[in-house]
Residue frames as a rotation matrix with the C-alpha (Angstrom) as fourth column:
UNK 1
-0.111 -0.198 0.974 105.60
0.244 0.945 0.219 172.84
-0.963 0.262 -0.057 25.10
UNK 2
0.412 0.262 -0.872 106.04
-0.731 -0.476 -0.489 173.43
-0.543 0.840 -0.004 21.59
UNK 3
0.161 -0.002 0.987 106.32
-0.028 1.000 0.007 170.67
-0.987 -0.029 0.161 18.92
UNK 4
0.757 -0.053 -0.652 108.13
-0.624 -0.357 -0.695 170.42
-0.196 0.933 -0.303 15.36
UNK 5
0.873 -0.391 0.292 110.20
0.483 0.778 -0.402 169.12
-0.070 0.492 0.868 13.06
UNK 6
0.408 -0.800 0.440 112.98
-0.013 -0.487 -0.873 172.19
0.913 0.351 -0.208 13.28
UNK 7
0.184 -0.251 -0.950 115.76
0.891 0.450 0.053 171.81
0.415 -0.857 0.306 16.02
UNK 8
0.877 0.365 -0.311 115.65
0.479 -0.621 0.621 174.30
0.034 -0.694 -0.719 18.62
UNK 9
-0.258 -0.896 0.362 118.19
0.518 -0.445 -0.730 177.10
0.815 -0.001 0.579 19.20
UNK 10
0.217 0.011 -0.976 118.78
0.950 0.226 0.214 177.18
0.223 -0.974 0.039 22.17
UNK 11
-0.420 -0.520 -0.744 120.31
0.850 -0.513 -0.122 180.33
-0.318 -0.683 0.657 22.22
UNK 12
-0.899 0.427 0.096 117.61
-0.322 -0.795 0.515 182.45
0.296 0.432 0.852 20.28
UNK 13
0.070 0.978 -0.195 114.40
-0.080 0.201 0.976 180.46
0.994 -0.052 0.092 21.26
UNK 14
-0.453 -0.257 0.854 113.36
-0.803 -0.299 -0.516 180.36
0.388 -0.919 -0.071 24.48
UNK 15
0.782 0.536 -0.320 113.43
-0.333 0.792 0.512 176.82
0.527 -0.293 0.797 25.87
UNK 16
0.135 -0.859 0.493 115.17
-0.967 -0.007 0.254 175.15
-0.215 -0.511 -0.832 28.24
UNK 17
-0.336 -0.237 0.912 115.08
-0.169 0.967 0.189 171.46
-0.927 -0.091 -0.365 27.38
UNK 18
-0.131 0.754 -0.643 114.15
-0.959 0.067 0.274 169.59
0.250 0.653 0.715 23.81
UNK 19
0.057 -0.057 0.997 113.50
-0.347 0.935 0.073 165.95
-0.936 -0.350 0.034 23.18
UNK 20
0.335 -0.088 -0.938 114.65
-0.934 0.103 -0.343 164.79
0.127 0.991 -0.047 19.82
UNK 21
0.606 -0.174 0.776 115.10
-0.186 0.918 0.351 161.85
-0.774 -0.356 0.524 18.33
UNK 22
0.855 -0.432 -0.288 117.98
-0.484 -0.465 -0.741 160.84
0.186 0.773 -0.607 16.79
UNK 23
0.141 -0.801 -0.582 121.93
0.235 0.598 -0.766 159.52
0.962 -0.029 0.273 17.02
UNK 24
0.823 -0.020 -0.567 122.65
0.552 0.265 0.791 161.22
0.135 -0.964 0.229 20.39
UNK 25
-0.181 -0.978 0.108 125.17
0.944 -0.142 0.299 163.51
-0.277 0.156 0.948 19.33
UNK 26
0.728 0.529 0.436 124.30
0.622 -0.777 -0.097 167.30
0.287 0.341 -0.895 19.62
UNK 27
-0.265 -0.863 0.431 127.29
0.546 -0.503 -0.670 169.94
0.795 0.058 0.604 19.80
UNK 28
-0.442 0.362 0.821 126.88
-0.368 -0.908 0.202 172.26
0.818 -0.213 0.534 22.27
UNK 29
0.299 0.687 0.663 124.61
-0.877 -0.077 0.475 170.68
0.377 -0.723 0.579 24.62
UNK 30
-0.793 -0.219 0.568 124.19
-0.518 0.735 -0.439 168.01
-0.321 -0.642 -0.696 27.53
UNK 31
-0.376 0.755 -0.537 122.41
-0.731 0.114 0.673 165.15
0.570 0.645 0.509 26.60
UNK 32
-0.268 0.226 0.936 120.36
-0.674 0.650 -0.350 162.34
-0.688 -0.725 -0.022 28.76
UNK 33
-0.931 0.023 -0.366 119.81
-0.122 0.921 0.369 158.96
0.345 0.388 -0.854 27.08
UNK 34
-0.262 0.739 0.621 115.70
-0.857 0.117 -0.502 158.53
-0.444 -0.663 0.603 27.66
UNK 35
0.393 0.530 0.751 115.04
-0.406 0.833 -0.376 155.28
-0.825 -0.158 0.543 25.15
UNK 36
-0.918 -0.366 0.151 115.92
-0.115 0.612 0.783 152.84
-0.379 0.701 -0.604 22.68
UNK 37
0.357 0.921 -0.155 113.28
-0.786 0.206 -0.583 151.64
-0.505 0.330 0.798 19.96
UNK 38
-0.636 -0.543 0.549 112.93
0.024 0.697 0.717 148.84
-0.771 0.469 -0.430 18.22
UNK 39
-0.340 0.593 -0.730 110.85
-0.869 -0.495 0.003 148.43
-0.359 0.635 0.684 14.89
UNK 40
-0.812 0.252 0.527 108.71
0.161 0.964 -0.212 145.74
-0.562 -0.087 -0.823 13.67
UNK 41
-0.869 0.493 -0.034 106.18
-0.066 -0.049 0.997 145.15
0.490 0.869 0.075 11.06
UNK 42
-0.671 0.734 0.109 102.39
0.065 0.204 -0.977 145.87
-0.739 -0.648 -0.185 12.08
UNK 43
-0.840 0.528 0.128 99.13
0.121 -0.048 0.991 145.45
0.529 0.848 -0.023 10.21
UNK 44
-0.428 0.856 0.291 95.21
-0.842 -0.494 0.215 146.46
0.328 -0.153 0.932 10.91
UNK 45
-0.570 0.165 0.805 93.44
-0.114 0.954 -0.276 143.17
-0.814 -0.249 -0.525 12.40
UNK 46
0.626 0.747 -0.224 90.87
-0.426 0.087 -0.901 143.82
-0.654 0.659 0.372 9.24
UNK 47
0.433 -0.891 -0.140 93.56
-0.809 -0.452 0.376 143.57
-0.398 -0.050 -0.916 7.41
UNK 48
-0.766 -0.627 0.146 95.22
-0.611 0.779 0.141 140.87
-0.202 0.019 -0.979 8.27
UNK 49
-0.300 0.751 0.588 91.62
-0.010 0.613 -0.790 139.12
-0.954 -0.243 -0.176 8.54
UNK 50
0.609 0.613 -0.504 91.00
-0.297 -0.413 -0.861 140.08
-0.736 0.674 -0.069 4.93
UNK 51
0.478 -0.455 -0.751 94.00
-0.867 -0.110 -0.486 139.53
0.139 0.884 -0.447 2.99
UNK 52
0.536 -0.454 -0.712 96.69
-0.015 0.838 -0.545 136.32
0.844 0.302 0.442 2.81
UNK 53
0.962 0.056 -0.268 97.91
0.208 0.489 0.847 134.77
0.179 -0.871 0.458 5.54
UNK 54
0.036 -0.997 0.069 101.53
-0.675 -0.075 -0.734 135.73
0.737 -0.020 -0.676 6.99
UNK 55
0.990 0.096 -0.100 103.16
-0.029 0.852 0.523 133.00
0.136 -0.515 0.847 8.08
UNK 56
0.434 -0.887 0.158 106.72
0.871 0.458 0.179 134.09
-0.231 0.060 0.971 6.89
UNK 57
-0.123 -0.854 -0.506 108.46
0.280 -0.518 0.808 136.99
-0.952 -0.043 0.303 6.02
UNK 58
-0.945 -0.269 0.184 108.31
0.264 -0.303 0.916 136.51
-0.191 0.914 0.358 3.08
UNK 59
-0.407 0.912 0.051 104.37
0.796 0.327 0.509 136.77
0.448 0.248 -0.859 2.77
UNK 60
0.325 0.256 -0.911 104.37
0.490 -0.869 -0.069 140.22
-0.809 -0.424 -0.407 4.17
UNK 61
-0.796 -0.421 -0.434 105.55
-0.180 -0.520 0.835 141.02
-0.577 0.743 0.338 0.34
UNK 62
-0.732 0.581 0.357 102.22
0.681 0.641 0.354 140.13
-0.023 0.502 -0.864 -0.35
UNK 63
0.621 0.368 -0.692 100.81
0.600 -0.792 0.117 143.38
-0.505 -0.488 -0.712 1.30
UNK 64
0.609 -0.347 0.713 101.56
0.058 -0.877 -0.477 147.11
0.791 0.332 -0.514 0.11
UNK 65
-0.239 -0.386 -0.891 104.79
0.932 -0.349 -0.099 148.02
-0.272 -0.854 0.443 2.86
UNK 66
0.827 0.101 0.554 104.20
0.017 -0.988 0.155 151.77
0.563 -0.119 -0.818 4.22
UNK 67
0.139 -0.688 -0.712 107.00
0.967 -0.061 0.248 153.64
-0.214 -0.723 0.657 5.47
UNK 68
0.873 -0.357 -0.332 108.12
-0.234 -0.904 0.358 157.26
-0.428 -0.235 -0.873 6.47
UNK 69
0.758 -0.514 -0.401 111.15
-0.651 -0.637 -0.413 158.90
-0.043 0.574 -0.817 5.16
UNK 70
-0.171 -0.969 -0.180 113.49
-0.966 0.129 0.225 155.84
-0.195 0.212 -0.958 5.41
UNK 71
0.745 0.663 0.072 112.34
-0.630 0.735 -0.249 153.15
-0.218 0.140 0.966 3.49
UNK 72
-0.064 -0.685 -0.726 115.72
-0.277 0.711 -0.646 151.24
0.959 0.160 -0.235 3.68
UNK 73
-0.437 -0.125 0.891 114.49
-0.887 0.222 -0.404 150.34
-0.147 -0.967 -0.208 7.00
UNK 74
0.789 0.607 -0.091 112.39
-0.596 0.723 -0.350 147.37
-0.147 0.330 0.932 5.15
UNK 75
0.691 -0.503 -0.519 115.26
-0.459 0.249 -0.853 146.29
0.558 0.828 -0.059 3.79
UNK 76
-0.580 -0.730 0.363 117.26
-0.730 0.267 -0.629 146.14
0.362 -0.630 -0.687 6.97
UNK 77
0.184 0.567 0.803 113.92
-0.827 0.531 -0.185 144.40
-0.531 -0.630 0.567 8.61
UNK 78
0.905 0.390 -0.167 113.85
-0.424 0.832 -0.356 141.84
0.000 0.394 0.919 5.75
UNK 79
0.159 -0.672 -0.723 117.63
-0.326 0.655 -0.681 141.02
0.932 0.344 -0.115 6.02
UNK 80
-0.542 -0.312 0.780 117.39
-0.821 0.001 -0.570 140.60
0.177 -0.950 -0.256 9.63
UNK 81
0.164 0.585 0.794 114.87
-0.622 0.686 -0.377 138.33
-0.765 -0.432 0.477 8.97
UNK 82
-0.021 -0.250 0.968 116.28
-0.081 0.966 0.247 136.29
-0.997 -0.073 -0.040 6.64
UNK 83
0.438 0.698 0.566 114.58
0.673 0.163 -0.721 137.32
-0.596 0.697 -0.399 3.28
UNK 84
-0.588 -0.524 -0.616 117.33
-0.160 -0.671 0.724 139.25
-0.793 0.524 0.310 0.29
UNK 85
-0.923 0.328 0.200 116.28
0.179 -0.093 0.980 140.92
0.340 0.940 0.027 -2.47
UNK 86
-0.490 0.871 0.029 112.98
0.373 0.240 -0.896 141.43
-0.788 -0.428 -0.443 -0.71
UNK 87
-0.596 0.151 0.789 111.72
0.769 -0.175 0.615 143.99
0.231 0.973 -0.012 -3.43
UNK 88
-0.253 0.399 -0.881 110.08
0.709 -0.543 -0.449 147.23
-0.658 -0.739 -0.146 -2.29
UNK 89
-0.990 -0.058 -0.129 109.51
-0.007 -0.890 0.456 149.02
-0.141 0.452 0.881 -4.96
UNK 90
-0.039 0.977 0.211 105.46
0.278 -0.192 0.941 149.19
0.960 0.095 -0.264 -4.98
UNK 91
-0.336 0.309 -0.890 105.87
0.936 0.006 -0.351 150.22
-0.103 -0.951 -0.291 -1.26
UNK 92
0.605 0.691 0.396 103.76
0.553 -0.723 0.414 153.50
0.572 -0.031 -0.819 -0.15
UNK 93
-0.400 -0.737 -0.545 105.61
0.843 -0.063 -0.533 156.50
0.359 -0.673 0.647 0.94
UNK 94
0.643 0.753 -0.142 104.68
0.607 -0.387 0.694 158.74
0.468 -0.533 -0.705 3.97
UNK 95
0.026 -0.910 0.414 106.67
-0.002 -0.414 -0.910 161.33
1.000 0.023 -0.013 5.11
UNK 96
-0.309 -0.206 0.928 105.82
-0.761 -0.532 -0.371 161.09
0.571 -0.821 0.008 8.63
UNK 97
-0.893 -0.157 -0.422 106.02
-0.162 0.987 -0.024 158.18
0.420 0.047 -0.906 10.64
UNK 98
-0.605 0.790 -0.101 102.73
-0.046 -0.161 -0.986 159.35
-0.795 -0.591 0.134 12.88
UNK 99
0.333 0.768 -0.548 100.70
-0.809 -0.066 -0.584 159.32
-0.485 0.637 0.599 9.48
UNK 100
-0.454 -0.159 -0.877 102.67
-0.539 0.833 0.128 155.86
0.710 0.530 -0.463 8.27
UNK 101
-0.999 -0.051 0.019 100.69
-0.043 0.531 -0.847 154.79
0.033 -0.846 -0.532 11.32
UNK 102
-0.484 0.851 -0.202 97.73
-0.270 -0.365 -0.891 155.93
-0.833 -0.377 0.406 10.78
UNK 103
-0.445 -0.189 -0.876 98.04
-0.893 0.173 0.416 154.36
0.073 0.967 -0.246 7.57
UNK 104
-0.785 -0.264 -0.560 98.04
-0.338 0.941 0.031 150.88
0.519 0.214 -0.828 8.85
UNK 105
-0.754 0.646 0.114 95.36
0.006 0.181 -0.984 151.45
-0.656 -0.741 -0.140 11.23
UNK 106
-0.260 0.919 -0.298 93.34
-0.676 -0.393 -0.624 152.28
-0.690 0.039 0.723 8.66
UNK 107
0.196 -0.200 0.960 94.21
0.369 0.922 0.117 148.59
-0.909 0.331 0.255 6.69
UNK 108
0.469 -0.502 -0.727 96.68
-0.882 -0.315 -0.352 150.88
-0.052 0.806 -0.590 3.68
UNK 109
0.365 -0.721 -0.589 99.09
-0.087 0.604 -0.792 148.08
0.927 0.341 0.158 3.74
UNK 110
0.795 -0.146 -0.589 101.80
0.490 0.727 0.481 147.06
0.358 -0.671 0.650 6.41
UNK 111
0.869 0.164 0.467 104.03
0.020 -0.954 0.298 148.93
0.495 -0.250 -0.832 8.53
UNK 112
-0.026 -0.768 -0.640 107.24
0.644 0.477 -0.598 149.07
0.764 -0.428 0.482 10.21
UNK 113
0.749 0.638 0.182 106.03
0.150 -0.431 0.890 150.14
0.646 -0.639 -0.418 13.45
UNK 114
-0.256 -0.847 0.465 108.56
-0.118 -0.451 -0.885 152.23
0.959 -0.281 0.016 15.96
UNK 115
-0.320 0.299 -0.899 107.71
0.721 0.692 -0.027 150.61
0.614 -0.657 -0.437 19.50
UNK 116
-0.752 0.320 -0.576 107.39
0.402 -0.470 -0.786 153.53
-0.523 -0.822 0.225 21.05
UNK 117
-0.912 0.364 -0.187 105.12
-0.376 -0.563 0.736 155.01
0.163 0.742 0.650 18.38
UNK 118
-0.422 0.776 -0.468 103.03
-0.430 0.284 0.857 152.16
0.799 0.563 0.214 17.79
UNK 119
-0.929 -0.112 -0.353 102.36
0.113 0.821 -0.560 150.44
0.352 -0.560 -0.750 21.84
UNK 120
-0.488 0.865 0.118 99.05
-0.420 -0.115 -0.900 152.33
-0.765 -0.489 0.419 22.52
UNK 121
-0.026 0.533 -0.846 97.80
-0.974 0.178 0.142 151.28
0.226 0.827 0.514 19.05
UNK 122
-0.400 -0.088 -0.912 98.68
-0.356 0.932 0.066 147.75
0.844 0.351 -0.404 19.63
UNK 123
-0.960 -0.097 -0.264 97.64
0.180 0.510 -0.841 147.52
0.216 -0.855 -0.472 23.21
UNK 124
-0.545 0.700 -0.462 94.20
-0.280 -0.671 -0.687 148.74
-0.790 -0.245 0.562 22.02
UNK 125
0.120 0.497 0.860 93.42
0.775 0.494 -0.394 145.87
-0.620 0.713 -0.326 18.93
UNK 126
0.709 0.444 -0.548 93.81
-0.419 -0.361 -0.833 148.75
-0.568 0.820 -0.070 16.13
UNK 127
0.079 -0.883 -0.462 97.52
-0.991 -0.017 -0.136 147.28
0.112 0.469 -0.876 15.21
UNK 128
0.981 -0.018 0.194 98.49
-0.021 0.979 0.201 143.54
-0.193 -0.201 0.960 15.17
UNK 129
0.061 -0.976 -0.211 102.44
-0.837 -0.165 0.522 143.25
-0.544 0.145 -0.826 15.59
UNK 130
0.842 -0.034 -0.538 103.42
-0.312 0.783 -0.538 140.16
0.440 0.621 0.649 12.55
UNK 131
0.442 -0.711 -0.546 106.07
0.319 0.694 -0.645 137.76
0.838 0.111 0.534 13.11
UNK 132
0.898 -0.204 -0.390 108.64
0.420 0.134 0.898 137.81
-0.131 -0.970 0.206 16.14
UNK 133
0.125 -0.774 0.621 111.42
0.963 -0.056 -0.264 139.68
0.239 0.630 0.738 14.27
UNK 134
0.779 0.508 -0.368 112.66
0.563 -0.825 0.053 142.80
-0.277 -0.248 -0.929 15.69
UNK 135
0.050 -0.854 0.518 115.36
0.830 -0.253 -0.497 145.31
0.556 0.455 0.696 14.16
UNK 136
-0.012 -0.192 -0.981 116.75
0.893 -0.444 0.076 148.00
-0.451 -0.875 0.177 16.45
UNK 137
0.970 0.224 -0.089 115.71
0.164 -0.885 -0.436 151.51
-0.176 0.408 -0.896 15.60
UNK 138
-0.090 -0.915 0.392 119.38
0.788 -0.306 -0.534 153.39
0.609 0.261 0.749 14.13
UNK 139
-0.210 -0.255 0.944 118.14
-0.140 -0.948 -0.287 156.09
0.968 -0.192 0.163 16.31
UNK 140
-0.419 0.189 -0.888 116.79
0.758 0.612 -0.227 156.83
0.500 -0.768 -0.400 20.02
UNK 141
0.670 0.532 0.517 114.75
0.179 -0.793 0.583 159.59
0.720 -0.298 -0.627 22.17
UNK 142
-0.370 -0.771 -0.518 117.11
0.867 -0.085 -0.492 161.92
0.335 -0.631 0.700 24.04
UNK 143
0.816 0.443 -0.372 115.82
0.535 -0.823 0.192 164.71
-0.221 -0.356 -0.908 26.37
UNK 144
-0.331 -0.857 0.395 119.12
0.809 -0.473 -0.350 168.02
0.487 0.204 0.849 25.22
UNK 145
0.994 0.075 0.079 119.71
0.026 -0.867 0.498 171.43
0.105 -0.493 -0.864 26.91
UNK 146
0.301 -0.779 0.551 122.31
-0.339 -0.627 -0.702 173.76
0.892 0.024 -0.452 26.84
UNK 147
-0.040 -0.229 -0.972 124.80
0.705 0.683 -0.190 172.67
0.708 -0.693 0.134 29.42
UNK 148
-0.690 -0.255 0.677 124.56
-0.261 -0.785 -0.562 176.47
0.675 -0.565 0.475 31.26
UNK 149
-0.024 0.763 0.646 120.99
-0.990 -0.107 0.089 175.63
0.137 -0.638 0.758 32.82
UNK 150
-0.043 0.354 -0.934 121.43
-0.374 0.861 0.344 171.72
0.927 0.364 0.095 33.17
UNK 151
-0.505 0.254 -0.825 121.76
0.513 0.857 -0.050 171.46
0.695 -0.448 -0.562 36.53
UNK 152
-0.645 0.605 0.467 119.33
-0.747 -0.626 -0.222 173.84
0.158 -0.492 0.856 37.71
UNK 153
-0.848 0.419 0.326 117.22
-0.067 0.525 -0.849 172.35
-0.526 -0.741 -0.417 40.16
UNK 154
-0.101 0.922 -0.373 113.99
-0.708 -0.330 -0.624 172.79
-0.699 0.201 0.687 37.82
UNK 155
0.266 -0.190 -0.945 115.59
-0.871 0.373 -0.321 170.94
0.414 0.908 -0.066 34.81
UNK 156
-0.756 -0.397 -0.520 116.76
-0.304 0.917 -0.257 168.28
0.579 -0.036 -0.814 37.18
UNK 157
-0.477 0.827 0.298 113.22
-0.471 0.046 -0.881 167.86
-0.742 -0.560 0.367 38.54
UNK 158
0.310 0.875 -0.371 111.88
-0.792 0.021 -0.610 167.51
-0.526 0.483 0.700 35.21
UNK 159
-0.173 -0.716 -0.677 114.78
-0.856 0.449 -0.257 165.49
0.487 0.535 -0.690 34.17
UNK 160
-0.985 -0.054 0.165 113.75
-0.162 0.629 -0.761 163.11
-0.063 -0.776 -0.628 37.02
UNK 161
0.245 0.968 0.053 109.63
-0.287 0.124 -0.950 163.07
-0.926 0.218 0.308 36.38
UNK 162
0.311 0.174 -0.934 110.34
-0.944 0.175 -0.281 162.43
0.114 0.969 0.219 32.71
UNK 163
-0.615 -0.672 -0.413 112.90
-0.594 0.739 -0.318 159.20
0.519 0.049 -0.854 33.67
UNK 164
-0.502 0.657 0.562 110.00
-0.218 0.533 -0.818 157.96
-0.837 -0.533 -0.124 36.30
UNK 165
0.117 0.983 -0.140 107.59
-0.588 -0.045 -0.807 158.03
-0.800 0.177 0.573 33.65
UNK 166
0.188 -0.558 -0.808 109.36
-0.932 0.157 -0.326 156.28
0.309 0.815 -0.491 31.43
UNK 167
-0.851 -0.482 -0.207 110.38
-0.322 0.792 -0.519 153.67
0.414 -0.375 -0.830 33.64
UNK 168
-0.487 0.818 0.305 107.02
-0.143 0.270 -0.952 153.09
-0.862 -0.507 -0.014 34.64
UNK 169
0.096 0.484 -0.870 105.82
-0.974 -0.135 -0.183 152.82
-0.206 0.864 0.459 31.00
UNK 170
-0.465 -0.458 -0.758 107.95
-0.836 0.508 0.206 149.97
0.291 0.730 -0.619 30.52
């Protein structure tokens, strides 16, 4: 198991499967469709207990926003909910969405939290998910491998234990 931000070559490294997220579109290889995310503002219960009340959308511009390397995802959240022109430009950037989390847990400001990222945090009281407003992730988690070894009985074992677990997550 080996974990990074650089995409595997297959044909010089020595793996047989990755899991990347992303569009779904990888030359070269077979891909398997393992989730969708959606994204959604979250905040620290201190936090929220501490600072102005969100009742709207708009009142989450009342908070610092944290976000990882695409901070036009606010923007998409706030026109989905209703709110142009939102203004972001005091927001806090984080290059990595695992440390724009760890942000919010620790009550930095407010988050746009990646469901699959953020469900152990929230199902454990450190996160508090705000408003009912959700905005579909632009990407998604696919499991890729060269198509030479895809249906080798090993890879479709693991390809099958990964899809259980998943489906049991939900």
């Amino acid at each position: 198991l080996a974990m990074g931000d650089r995409l595997v070559d297959f044909a010089h490294d020595e793996v047989d499967l990755a899991i990347r997220y992303g569009p779904g579109h990888y030359p070269g290889c077979e891909t398997c469709h393992l989730m969708d995310e959606v994204i959604f503002p979250v905040i620290s219960p201190d936090l929220l207990a501490s600072g102005p009340p969100i009742n709207t959308p708009d009142d989450i511009l009342k908070y610092t926003l944290l976000h990882d390397i695409m901070p036009e995802d606010w923007n998409k959240w706030f026109s989905q909910a209703g709110v142009s022109n939102p203004g972001i430009a005091g927001s806090l950037s984080i290059e990595h969405s695992y440390l724009v989390i760890q942000a919010a847990v620790a009550g930095q400001g407010i988050a746009l939290g990646r469901s699959v990222l953020v469900a152990d945090q929230i199902a454990s009281g450190h996160l508090v998910r705000l408003l009912d407003i959700s905005l579909p992730a632009s990407y998604a988690y696919y499991m890729v491998g060269p198509p030479t070894i895809w249906n080798r009985p090993k890879i479709k074992i693991f390809r099958d234990w990964i899809m259980e677990q998943i489906a049991e997550s939900k």
